[in-house]
Backbone as JSON, one array per atom type, in Angstrom:
{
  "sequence": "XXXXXXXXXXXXXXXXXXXXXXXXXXXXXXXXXXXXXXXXXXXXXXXXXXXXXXXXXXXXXXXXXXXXXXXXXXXXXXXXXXXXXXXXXXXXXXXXXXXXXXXXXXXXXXXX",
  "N": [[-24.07, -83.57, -76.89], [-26.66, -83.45, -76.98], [-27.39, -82.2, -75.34], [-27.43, -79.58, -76.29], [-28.67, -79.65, -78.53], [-31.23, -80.01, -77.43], [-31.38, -76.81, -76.35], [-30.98, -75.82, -78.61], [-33.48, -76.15, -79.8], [-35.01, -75.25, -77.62], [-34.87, -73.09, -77.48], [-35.45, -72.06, -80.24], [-38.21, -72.38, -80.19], [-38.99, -70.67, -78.07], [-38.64, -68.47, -79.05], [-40.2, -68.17, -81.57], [-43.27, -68.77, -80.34], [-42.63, -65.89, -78.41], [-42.22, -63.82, -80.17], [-45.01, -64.05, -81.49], [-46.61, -63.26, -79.31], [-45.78, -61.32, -78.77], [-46.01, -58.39, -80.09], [-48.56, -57.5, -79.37], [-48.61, -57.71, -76.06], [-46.47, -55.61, -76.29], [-47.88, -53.71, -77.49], [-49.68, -53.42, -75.01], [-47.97, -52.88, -72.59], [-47.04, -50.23, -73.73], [-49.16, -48.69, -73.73], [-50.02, -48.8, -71.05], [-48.04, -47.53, -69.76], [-48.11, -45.35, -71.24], [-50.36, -44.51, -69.88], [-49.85, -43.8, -67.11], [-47.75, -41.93, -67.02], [-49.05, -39.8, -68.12], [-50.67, -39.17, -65.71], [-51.67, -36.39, -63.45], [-50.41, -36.59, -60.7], [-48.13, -37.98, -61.01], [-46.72, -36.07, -63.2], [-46.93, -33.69, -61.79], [-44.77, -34.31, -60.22], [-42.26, -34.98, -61.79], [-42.19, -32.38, -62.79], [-41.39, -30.72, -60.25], [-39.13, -32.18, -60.15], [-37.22, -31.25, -62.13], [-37.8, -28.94, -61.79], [-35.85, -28.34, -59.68], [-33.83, -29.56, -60.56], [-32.86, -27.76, -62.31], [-32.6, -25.54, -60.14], [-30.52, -26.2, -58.51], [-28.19, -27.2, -60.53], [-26.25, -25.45, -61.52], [-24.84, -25.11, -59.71], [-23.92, -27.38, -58.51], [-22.51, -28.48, -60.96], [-20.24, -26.98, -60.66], [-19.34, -28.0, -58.63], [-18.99, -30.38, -59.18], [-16.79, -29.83, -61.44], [-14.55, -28.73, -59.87], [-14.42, -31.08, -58.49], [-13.26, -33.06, -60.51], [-11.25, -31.22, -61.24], [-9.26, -31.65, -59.13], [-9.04, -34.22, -58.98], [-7.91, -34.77, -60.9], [-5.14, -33.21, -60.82], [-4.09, -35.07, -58.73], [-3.79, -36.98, -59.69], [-2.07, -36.68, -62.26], [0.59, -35.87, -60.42], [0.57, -38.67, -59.09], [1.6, -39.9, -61.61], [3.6, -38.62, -62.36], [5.52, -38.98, -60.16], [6.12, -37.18, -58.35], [5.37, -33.91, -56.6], [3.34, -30.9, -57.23], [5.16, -27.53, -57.96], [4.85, -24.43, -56.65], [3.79, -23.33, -58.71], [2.29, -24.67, -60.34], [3.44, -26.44, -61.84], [4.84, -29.68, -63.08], [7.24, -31.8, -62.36], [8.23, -33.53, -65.51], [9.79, -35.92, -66.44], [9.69, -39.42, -65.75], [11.34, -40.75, -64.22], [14.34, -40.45, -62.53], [16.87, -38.27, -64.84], [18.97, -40.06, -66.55], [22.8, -39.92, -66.05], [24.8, -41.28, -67.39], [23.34, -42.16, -70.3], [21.56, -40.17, -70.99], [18.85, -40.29, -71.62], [16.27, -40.56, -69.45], [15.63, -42.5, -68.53], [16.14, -44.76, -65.98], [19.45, -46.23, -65.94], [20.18, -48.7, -67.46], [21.11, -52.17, -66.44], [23.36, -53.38, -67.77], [24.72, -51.25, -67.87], [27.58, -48.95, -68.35]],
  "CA": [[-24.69, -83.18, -78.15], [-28.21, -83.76, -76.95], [-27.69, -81.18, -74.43], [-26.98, -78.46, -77.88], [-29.54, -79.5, -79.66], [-32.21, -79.08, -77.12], [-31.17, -75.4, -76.06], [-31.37, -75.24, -79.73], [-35.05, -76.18, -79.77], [-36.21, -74.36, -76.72], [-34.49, -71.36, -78.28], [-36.52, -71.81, -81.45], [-39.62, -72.45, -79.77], [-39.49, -69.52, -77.17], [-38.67, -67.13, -80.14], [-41.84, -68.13, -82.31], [-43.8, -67.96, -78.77], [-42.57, -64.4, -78.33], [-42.98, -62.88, -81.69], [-46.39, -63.91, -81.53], [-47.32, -62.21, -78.52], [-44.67, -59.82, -78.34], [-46.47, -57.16, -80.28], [-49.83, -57.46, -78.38], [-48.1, -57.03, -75.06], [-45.84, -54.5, -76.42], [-48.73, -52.44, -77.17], [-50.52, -53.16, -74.02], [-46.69, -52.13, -72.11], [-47.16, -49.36, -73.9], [-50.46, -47.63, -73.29], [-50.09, -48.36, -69.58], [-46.67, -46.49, -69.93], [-49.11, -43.74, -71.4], [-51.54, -43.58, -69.05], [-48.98, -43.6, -66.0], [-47.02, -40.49, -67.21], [-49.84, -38.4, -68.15], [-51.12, -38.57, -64.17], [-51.08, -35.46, -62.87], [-49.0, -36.3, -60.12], [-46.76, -38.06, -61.94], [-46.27, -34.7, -63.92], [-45.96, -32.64, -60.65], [-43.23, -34.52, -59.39], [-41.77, -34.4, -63.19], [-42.2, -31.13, -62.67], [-41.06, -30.47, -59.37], [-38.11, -32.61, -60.13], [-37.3, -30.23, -62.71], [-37.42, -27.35, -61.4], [-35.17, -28.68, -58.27], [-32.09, -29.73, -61.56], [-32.7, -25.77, -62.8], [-32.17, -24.42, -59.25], [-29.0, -26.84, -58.29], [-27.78, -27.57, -61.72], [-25.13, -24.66, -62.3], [-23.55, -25.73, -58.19], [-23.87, -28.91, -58.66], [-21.47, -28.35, -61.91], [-19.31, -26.57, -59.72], [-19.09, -28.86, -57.6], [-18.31, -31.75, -60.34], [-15.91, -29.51, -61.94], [-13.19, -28.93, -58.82], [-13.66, -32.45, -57.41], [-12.67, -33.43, -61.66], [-9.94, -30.9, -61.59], [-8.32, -32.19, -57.84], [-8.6, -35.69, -58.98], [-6.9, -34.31, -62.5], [-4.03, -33.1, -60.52], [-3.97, -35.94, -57.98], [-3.56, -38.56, -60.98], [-0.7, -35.92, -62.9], [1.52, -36.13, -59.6], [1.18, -39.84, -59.05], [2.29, -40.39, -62.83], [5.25, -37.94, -62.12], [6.21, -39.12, -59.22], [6.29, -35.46, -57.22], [3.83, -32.9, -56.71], [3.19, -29.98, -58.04], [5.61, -26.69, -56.92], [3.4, -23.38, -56.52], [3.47, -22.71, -60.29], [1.35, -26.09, -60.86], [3.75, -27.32, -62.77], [5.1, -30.99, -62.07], [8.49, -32.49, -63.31], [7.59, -34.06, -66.8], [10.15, -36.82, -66.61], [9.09, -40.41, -64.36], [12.63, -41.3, -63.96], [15.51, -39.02, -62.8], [17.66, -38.39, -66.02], [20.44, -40.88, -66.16], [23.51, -38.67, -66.99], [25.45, -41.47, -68.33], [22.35, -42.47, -71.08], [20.95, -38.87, -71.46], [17.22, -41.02, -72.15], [15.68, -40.33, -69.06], [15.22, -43.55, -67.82], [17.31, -45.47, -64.97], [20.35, -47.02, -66.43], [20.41, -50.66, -68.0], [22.21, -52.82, -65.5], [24.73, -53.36, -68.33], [25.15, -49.78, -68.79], [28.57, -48.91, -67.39]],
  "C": [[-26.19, -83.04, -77.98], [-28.61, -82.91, -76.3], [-27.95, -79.54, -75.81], [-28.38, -78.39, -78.15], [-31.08, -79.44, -78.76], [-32.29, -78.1, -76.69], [-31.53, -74.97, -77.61], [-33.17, -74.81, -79.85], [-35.78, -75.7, -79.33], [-35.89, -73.11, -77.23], [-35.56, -70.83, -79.42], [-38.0, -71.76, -80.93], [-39.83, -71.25, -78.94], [-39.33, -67.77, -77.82], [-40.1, -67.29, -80.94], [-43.08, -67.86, -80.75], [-44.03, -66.82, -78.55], [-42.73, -63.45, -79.0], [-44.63, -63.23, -81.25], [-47.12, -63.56, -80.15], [-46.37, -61.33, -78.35], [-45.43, -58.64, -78.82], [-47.89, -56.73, -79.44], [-49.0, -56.62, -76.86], [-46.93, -55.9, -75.39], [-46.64, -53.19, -76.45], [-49.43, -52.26, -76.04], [-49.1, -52.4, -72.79], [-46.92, -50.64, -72.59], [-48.29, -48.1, -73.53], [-50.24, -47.56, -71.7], [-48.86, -47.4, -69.2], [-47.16, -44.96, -70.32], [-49.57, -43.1, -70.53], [-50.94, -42.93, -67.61], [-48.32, -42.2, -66.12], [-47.89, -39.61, -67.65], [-50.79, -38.43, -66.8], [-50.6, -37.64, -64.0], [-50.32, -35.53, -61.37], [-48.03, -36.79, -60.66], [-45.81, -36.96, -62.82], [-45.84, -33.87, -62.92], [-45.12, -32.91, -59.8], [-42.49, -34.5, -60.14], [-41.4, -33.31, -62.73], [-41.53, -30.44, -61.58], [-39.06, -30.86, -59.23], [-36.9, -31.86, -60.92], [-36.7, -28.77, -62.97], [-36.1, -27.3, -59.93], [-33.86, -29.09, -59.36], [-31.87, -27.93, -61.5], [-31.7, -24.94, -61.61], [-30.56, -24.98, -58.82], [-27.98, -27.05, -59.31], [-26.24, -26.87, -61.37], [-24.26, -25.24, -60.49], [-23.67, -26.75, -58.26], [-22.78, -29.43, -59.9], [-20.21, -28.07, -61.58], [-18.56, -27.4, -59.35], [-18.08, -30.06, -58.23], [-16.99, -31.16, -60.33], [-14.7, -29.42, -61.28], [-13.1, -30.03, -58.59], [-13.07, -33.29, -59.06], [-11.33, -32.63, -61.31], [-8.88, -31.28, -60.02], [-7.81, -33.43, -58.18], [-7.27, -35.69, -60.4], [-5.68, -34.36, -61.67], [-2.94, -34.02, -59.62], [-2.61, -37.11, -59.13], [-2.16, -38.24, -61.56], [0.32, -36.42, -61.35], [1.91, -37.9, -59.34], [1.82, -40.35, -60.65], [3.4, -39.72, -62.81], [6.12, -38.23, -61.18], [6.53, -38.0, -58.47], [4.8, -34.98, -57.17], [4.16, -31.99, -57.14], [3.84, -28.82, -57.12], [4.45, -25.53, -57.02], [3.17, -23.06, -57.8], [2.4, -23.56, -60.86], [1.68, -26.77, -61.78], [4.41, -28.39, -62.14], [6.15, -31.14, -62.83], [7.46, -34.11, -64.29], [8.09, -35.76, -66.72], [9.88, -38.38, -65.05], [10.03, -40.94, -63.89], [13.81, -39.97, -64.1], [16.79, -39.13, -63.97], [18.74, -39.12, -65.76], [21.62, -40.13, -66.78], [24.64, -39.97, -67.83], [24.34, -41.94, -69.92], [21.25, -41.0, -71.55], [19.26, -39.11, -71.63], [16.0, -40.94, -70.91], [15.05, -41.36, -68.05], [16.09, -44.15, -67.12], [18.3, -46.14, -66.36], [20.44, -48.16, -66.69], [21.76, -51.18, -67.22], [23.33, -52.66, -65.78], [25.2, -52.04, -68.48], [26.53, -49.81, -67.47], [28.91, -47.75, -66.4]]
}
């Protein structure tokens, strides 16, 4: 209990503490956060950085987009249990139809 109630205390105490300089150093965090990003190199590597998304961007989408749609089809076959024939379609069902139960799923032990 003694352990509680001083976590309580340092809690309370390191919150009044922090409010009262929190806004000071928030504004001083802040201006140096100003002055840092309006360096001009900081801007021409901004800038540089930039212009280097623009030129890769649309292959670099590309790129995403097949290794999304491989893993797409990857994922579909292991949930079907097959792969895909040349049409790209996959068998729907994850269990071969049981013909005495018509349901699609293996047969219940008891089933006769």
């Amino acid at each position: 209990m003694k352990g509680k109630i001083t976590l309580l205390v340092g809690g309370a105490v390191g919150y009044v503490l922090g409010t009262r300089a929190g806004r000071e150093r928030y504004e001083q965090i802040k201006s140096q956060a100003q002055s840092l990003w309006g360096n001009p190199k900081v801007q021409e590597k901004a800038s540089q950085a930039q212009d280097l998304a623009k030129e890769k961007g649309p292959e670099m989408g590309q790129k995403v987009a097949d290794a999304a749609s491989g893993a797409a089809g990857q994922a579909k076959d292991k949930m079907t249990g097959g792969s895909s024939d040349s049409t790209g379609s996959a068998s729907t069902a994850p269990y071969p139809t049981s013909a005495s139960t018509g349901t699609g799923y293996p047969p219940s032990p008891t089933a006769g």
